[in-house]
mmCIF entry with sequence, helices, sheets and N, C-alpha, C, O atoms, coordinates in Angstrom:
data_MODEL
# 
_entry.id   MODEL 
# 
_entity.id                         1 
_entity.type                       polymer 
_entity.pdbx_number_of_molecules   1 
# 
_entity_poly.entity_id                      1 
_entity_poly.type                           'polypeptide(L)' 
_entity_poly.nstd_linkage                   no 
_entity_poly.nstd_monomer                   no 
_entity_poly.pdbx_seq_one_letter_code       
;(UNK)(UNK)(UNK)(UNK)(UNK)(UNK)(UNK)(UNK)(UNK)(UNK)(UNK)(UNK)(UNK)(UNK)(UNK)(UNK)
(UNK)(UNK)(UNK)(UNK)(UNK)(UNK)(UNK)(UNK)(UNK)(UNK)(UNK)(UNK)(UNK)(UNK)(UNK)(UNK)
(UNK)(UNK)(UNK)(UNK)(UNK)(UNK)(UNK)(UNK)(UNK)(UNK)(UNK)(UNK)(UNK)(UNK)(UNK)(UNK)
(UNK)(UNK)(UNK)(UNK)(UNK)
;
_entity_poly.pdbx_seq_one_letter_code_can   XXXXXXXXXXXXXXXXXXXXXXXXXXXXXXXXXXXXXXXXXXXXXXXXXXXXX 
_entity_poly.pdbx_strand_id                 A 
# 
loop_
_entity_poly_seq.entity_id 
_entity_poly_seq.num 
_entity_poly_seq.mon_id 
_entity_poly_seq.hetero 
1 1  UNK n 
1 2  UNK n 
1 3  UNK n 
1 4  UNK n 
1 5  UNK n 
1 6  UNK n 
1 7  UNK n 
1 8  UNK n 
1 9  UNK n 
1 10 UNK n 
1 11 UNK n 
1 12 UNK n 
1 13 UNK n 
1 14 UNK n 
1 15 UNK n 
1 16 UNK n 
1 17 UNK n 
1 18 UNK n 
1 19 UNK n 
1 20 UNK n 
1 21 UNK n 
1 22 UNK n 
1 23 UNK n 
1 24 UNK n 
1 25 UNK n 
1 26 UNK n 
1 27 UNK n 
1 28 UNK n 
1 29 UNK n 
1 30 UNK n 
1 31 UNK n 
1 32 UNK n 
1 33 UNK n 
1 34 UNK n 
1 35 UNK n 
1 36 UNK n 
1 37 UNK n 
1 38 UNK n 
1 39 UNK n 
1 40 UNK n 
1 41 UNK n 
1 42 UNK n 
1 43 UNK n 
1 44 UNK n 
1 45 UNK n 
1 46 UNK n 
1 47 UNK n 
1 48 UNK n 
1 49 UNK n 
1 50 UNK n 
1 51 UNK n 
1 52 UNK n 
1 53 UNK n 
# 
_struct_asym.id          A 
_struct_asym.entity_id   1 
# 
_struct_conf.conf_type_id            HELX_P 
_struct_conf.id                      HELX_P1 
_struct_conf.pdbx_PDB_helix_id       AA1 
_struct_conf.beg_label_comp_id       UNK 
_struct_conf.beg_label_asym_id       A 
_struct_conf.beg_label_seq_id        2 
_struct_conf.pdbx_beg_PDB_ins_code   ? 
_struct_conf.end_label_comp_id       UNK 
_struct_conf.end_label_asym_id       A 
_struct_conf.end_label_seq_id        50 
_struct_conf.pdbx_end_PDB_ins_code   ? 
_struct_conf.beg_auth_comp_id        UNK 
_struct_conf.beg_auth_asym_id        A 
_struct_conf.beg_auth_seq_id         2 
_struct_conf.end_auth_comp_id        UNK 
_struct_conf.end_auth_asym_id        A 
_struct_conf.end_auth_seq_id         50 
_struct_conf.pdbx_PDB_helix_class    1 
_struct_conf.details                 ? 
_struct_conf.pdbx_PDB_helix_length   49 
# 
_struct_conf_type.id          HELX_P 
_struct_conf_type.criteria    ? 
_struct_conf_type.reference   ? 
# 
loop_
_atom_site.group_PDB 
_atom_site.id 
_atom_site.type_symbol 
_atom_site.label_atom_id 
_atom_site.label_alt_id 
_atom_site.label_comp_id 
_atom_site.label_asym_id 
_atom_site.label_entity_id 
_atom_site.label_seq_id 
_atom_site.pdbx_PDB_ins_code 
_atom_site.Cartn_x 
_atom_site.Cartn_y 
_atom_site.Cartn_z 
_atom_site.occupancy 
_atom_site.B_iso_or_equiv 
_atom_site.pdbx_formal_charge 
_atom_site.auth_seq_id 
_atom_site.auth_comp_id 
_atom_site.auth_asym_id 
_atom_site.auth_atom_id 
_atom_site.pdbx_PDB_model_num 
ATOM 1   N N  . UNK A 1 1  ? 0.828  -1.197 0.000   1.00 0.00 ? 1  UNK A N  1 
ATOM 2   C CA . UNK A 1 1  ? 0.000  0.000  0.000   1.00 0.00 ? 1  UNK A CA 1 
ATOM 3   C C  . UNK A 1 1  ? 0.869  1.257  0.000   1.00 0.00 ? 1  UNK A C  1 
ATOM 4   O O  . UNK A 1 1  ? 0.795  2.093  -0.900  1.00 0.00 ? 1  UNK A O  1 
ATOM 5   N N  . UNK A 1 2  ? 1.793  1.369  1.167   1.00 0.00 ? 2  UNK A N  1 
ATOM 6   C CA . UNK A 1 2  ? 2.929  2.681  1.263   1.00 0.00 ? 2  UNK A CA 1 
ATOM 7   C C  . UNK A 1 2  ? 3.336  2.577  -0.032  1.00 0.00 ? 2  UNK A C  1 
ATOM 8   O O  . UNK A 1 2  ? 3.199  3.655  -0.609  1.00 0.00 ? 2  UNK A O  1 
ATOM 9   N N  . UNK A 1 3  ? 3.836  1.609  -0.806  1.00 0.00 ? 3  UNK A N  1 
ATOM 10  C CA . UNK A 1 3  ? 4.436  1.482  -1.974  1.00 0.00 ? 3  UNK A CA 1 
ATOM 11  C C  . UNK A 1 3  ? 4.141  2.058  -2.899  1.00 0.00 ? 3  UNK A C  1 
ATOM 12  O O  . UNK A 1 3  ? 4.862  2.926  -3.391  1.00 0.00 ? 3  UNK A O  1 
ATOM 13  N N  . UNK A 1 4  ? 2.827  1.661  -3.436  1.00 0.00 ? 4  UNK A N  1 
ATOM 14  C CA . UNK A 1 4  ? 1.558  2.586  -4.269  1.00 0.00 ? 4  UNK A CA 1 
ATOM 15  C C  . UNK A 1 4  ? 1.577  3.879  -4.256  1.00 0.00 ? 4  UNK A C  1 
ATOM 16  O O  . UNK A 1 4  ? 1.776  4.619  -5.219  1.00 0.00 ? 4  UNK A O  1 
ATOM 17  N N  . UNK A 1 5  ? 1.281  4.299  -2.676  1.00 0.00 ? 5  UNK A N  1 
ATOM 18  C CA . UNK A 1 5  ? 1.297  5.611  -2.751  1.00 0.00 ? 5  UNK A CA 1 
ATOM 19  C C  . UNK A 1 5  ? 2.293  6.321  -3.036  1.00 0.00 ? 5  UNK A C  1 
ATOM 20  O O  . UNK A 1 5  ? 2.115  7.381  -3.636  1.00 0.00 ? 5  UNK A O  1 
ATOM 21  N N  . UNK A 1 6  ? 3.504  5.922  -2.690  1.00 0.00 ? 6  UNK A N  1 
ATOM 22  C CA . UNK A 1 6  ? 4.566  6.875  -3.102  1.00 0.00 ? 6  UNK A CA 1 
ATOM 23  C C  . UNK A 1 6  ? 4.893  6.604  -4.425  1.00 0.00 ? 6  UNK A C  1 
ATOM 24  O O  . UNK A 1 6  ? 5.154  7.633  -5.047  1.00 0.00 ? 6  UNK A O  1 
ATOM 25  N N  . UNK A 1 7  ? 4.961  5.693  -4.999  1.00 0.00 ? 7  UNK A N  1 
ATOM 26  C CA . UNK A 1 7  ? 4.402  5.557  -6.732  1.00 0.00 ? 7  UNK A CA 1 
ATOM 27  C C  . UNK A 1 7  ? 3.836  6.586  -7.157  1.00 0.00 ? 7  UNK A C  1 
ATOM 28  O O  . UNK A 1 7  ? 4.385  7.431  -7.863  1.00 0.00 ? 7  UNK A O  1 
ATOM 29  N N  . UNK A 1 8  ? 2.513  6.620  -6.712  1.00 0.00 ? 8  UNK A N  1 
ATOM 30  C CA . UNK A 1 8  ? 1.533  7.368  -7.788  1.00 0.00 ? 8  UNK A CA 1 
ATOM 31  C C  . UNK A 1 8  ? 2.264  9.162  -7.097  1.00 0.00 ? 8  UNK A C  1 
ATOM 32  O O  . UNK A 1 8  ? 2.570  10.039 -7.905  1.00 0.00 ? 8  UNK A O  1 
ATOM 33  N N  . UNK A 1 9  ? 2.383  9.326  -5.908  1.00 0.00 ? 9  UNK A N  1 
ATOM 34  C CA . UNK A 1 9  ? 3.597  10.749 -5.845  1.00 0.00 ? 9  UNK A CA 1 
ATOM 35  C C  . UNK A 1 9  ? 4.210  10.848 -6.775  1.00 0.00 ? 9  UNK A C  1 
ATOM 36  O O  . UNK A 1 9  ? 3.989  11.537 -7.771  1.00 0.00 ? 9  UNK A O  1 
ATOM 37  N N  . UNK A 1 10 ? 5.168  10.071 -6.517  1.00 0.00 ? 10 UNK A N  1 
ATOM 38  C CA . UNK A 1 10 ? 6.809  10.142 -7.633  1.00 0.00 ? 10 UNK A CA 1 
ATOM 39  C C  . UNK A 1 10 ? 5.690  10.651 -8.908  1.00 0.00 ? 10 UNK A C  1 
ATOM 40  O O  . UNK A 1 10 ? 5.633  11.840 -9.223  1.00 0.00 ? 10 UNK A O  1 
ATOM 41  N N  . UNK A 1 11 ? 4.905  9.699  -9.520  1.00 0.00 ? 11 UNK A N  1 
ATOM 42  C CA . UNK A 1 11 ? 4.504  9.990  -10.893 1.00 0.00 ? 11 UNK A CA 1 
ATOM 43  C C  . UNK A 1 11 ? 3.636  11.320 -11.188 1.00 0.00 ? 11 UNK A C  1 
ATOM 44  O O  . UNK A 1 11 ? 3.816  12.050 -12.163 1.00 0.00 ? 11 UNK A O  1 
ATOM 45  N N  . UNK A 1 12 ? 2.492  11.546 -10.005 1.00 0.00 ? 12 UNK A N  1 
ATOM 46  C CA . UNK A 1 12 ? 2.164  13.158 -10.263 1.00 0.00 ? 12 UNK A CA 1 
ATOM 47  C C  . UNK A 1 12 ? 3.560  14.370 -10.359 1.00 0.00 ? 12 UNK A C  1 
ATOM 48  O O  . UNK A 1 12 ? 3.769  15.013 -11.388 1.00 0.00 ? 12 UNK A O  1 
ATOM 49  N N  . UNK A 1 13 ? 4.440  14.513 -9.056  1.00 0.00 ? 13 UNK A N  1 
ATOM 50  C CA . UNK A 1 13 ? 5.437  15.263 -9.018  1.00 0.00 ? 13 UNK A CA 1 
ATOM 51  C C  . UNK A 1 13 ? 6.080  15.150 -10.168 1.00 0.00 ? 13 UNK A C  1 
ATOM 52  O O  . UNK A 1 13 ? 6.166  16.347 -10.441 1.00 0.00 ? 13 UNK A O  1 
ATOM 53  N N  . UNK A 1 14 ? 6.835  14.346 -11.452 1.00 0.00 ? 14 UNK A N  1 
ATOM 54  C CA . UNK A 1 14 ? 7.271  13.977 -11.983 1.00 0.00 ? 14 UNK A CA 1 
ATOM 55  C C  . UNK A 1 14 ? 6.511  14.891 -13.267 1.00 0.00 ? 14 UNK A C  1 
ATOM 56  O O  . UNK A 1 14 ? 7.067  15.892 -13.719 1.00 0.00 ? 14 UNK A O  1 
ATOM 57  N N  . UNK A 1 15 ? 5.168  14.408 -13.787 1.00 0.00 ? 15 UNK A N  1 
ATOM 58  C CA . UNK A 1 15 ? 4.295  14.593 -14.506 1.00 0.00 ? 15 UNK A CA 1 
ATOM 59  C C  . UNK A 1 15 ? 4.040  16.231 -14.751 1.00 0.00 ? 15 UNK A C  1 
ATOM 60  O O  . UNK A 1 15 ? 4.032  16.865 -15.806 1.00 0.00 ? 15 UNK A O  1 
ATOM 61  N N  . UNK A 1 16 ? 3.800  16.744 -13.138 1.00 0.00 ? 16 UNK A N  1 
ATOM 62  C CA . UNK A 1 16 ? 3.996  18.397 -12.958 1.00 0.00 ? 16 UNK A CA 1 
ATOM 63  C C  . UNK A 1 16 ? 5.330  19.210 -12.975 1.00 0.00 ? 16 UNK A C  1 
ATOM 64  O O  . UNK A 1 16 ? 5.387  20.438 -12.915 1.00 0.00 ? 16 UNK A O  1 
ATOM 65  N N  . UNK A 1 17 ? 6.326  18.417 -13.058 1.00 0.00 ? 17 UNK A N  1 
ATOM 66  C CA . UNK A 1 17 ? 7.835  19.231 -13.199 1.00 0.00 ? 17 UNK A CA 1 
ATOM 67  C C  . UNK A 1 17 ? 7.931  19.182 -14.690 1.00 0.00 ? 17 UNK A C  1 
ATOM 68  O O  . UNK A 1 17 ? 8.202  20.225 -15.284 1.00 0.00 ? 17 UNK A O  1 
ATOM 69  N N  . UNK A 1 18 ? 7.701  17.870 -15.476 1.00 0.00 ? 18 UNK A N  1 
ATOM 70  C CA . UNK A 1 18 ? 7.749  17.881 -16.939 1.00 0.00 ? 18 UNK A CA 1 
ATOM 71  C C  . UNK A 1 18 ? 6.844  18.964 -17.664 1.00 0.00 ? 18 UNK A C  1 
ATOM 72  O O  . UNK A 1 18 ? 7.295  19.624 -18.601 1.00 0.00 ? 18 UNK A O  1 
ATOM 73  N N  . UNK A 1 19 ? 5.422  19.137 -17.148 1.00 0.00 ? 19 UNK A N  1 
ATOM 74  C CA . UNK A 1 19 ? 4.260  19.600 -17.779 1.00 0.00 ? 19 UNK A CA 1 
ATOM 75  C C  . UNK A 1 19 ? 4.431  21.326 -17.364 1.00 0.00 ? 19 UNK A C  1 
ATOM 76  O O  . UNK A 1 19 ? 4.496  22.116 -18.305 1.00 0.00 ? 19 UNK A O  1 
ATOM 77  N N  . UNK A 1 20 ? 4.511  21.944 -15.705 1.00 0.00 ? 20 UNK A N  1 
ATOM 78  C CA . UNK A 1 20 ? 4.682  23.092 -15.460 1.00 0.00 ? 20 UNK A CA 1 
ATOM 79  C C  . UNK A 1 20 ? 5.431  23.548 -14.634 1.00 0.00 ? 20 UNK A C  1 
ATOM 80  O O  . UNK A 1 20 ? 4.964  24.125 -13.652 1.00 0.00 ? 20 UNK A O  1 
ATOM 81  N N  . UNK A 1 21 ? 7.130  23.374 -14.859 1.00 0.00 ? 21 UNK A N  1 
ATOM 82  C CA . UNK A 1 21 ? 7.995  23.198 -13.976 1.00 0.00 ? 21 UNK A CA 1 
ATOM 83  C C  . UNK A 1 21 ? 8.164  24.962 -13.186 1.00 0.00 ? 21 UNK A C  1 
ATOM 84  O O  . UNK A 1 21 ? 8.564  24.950 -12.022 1.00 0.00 ? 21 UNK A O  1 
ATOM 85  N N  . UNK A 1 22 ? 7.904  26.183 -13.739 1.00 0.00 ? 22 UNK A N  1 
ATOM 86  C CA . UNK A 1 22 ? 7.842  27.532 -12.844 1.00 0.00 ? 22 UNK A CA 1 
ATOM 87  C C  . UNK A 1 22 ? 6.234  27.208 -11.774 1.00 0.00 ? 22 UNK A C  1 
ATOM 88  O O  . UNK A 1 22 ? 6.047  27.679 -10.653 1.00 0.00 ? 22 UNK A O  1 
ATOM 89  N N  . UNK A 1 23 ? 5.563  26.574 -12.308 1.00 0.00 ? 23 UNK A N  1 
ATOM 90  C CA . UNK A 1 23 ? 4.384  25.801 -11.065 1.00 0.00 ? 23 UNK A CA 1 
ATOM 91  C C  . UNK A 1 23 ? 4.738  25.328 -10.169 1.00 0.00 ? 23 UNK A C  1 
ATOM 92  O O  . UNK A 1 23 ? 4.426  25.710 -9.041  1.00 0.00 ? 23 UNK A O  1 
ATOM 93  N N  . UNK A 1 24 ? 5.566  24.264 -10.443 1.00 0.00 ? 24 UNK A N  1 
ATOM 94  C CA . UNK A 1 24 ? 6.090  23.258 -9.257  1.00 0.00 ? 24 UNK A CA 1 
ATOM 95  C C  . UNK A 1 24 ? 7.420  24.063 -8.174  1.00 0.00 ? 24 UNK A C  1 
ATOM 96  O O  . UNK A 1 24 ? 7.544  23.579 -7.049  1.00 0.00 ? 24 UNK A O  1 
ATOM 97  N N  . UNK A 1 25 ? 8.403  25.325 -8.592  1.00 0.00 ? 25 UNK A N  1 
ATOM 98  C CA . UNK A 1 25 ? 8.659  25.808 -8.314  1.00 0.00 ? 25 UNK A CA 1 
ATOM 99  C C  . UNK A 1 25 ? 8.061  26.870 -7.305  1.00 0.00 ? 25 UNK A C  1 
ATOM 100 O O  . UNK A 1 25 ? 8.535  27.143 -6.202  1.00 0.00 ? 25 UNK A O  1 
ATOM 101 N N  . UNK A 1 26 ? 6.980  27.393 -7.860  1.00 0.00 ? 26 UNK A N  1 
ATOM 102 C CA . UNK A 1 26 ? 6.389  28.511 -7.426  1.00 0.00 ? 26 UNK A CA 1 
ATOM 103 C C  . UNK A 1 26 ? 5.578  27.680 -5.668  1.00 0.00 ? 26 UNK A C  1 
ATOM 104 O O  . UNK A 1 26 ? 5.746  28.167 -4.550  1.00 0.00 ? 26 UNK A O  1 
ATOM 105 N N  . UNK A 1 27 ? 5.038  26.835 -5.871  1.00 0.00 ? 27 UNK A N  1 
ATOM 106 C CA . UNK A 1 27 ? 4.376  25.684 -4.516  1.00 0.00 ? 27 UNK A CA 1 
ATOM 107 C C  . UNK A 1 27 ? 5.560  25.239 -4.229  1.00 0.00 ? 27 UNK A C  1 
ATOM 108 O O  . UNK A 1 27 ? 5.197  24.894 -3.105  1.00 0.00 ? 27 UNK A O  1 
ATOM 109 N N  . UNK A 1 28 ? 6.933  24.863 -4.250  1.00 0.00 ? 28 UNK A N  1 
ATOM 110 C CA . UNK A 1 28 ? 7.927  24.510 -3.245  1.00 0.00 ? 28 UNK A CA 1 
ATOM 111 C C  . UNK A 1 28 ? 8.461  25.593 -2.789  1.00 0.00 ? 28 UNK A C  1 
ATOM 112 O O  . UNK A 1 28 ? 8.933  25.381 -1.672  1.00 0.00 ? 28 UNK A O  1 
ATOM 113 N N  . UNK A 1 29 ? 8.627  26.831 -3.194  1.00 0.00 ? 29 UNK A N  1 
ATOM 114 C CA . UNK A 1 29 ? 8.944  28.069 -2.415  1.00 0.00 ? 29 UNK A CA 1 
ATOM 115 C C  . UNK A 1 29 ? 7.888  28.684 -1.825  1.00 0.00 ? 29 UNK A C  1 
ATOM 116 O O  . UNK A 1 29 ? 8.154  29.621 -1.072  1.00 0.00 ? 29 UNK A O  1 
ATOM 117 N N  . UNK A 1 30 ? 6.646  28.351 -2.005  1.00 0.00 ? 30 UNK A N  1 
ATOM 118 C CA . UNK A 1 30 ? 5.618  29.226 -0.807  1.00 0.00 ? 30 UNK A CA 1 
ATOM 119 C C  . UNK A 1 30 ? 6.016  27.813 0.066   1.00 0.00 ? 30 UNK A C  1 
ATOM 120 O O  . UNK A 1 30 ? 6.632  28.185 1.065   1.00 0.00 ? 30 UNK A O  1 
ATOM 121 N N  . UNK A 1 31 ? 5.905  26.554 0.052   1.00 0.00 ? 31 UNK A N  1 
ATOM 122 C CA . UNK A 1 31 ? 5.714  25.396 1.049   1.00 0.00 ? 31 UNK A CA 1 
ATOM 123 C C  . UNK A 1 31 ? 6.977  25.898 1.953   1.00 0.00 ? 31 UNK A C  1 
ATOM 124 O O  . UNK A 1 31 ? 6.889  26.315 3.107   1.00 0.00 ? 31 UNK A O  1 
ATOM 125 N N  . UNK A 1 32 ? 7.959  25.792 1.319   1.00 0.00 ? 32 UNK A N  1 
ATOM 126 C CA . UNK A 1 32 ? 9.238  26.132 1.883   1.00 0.00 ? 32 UNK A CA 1 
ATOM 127 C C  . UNK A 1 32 ? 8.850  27.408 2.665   1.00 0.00 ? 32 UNK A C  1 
ATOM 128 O O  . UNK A 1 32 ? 8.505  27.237 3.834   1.00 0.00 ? 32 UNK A O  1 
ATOM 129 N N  . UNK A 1 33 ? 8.862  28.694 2.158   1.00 0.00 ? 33 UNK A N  1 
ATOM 130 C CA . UNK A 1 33 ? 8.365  29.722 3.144   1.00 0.00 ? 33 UNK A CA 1 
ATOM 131 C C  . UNK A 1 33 ? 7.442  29.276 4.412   1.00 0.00 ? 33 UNK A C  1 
ATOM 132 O O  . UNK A 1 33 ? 8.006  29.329 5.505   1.00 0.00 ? 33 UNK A O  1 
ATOM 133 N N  . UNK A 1 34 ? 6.180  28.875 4.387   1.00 0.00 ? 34 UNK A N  1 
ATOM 134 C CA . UNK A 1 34 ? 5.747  28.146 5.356   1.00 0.00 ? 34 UNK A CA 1 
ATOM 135 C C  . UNK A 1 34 ? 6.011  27.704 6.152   1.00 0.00 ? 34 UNK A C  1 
ATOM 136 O O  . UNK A 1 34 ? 5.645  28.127 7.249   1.00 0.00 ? 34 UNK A O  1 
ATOM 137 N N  . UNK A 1 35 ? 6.841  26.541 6.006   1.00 0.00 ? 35 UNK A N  1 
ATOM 138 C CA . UNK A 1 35 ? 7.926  25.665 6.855   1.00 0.00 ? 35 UNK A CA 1 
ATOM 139 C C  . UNK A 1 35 ? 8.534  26.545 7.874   1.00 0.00 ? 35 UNK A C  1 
ATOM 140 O O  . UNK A 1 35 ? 8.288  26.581 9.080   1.00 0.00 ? 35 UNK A O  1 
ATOM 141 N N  . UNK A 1 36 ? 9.517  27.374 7.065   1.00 0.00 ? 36 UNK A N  1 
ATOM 142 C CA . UNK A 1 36 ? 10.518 27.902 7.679   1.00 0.00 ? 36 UNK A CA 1 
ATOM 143 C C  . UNK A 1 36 ? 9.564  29.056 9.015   1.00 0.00 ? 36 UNK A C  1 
ATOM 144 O O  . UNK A 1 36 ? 9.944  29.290 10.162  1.00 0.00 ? 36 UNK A O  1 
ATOM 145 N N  . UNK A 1 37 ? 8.584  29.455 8.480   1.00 0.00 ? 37 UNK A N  1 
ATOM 146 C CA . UNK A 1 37 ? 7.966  30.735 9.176   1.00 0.00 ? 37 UNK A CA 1 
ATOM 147 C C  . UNK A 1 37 ? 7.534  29.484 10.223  1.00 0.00 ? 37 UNK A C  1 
ATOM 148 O O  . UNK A 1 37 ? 8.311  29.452 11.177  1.00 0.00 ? 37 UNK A O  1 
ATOM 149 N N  . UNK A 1 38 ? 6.513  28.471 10.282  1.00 0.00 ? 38 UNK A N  1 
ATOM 150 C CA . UNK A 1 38 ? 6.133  27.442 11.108  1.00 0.00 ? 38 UNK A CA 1 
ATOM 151 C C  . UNK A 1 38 ? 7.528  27.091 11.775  1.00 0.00 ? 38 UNK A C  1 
ATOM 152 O O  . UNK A 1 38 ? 7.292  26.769 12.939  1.00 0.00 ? 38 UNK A O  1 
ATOM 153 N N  . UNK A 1 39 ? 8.432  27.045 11.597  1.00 0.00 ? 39 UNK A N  1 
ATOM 154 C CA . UNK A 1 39 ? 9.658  26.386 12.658  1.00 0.00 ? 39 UNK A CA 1 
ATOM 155 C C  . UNK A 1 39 ? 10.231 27.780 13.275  1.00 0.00 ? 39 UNK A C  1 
ATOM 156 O O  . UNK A 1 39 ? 10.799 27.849 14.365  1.00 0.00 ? 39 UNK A O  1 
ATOM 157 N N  . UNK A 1 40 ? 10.025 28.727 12.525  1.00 0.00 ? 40 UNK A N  1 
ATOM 158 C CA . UNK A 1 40 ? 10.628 29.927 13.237  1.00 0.00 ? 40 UNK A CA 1 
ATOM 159 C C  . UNK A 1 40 ? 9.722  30.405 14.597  1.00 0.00 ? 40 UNK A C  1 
ATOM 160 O O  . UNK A 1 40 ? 10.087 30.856 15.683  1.00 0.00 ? 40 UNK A O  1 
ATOM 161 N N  . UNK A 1 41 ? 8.710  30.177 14.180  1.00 0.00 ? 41 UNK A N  1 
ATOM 162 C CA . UNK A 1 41 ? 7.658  30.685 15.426  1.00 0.00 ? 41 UNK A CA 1 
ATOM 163 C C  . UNK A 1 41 ? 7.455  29.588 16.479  1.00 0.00 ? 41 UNK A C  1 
ATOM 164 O O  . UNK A 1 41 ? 6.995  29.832 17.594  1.00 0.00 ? 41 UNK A O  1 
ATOM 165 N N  . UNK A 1 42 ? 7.872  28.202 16.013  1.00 0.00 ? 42 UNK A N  1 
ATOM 166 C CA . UNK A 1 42 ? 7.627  27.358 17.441  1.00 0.00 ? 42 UNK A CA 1 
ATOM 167 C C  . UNK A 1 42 ? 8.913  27.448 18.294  1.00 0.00 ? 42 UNK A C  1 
ATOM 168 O O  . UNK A 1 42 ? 8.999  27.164 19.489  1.00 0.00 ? 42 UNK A O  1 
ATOM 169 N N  . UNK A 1 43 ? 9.864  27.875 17.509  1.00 0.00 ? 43 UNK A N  1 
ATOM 170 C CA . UNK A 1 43 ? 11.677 28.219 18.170  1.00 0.00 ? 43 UNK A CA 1 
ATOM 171 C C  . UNK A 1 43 ? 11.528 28.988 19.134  1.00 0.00 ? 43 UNK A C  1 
ATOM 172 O O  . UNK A 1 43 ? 11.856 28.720 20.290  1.00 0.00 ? 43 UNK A O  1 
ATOM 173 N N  . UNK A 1 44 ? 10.851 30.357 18.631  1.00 0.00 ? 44 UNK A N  1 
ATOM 174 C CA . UNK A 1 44 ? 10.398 31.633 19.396  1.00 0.00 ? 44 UNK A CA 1 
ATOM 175 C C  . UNK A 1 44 ? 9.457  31.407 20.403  1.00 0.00 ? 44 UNK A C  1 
ATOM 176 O O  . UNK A 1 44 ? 9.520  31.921 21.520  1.00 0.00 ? 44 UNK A O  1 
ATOM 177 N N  . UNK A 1 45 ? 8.517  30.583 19.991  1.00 0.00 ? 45 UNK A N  1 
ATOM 178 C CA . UNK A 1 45 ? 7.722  30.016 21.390  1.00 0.00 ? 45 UNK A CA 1 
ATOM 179 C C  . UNK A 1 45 ? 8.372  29.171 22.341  1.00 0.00 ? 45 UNK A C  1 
ATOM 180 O O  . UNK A 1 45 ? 8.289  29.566 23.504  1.00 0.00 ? 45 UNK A O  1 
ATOM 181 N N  . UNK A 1 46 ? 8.984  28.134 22.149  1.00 0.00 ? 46 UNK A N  1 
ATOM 182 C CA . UNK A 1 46 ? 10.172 27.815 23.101  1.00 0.00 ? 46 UNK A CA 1 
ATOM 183 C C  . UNK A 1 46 ? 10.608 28.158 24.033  1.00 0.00 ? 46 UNK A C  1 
ATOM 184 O O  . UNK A 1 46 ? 10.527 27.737 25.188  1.00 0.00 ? 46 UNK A O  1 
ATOM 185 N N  . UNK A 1 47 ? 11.338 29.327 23.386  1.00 0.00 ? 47 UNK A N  1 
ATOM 186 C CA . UNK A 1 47 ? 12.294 30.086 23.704  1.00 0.00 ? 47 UNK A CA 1 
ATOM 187 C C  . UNK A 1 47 ? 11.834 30.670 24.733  1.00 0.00 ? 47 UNK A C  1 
ATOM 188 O O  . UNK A 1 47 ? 12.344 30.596 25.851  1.00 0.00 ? 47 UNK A O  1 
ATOM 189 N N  . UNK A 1 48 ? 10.580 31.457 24.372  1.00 0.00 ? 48 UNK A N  1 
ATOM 190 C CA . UNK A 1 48 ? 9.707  32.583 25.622  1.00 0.00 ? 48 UNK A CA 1 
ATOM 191 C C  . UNK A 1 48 ? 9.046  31.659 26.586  1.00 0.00 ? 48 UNK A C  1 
ATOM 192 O O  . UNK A 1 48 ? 8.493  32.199 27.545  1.00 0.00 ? 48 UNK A O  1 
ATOM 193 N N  . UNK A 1 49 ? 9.007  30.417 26.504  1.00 0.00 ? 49 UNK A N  1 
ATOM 194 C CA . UNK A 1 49 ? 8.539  29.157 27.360  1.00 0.00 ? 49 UNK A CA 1 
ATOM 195 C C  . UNK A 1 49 ? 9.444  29.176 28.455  1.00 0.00 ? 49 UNK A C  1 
ATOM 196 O O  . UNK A 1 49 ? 9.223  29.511 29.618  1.00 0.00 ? 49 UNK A O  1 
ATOM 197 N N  . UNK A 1 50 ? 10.793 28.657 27.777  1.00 0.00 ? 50 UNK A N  1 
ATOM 198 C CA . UNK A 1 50 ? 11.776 28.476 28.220  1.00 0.00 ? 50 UNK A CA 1 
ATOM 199 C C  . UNK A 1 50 ? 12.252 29.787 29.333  1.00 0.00 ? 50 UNK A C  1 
ATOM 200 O O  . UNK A 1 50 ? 12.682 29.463 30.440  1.00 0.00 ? 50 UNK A O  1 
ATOM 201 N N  . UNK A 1 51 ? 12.162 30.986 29.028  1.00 0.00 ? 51 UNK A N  1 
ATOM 202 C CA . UNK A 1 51 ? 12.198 31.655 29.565  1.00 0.00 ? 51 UNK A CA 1 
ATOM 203 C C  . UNK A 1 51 ? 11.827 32.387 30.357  1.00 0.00 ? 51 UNK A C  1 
ATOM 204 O O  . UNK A 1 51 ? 12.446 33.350 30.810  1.00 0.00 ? 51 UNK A O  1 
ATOM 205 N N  . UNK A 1 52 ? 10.298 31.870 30.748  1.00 0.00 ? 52 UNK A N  1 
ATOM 206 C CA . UNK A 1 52 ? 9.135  32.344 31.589  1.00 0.00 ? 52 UNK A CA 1 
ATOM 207 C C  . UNK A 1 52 ? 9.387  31.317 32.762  1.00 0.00 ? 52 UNK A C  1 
ATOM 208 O O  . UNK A 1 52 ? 9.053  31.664 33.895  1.00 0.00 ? 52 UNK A O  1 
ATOM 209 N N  . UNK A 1 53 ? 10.058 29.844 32.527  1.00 0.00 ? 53 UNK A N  1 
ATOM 210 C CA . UNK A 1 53 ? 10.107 28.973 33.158  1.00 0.00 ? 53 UNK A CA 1 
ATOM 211 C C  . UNK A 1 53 ? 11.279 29.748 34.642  1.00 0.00 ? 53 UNK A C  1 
ATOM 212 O O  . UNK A 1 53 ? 11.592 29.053 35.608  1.00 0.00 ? 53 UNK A O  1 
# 
């Protein structure tokens, strides 16, 4: 089943880099932005955790 699914991934991702690769770009740099803003703000919460402690 895991198998499959990451199959049919690989083959959409694959399919959308061939077909609209400034697309697939454009959604890994907002995802990426995301990420980074989501890990930056739980650091910062931590931190002021950590420091209230």
């Amino acid at each position: 089943m895991n198998k499959g699914v990451l199959a049919v991934l690989v083959v959409f991702f694959g399919f959308w880099m061939f077909t609209d690769p400034h697309g697939l770009a454009d959604f890994t740099q907002a995802t990426g932005d995301s990420v980074g803003g989501w890990g930056q703000q739980l650091f910062s919460s931590l931190i002021e955790f950590l420091g209230d402690l």
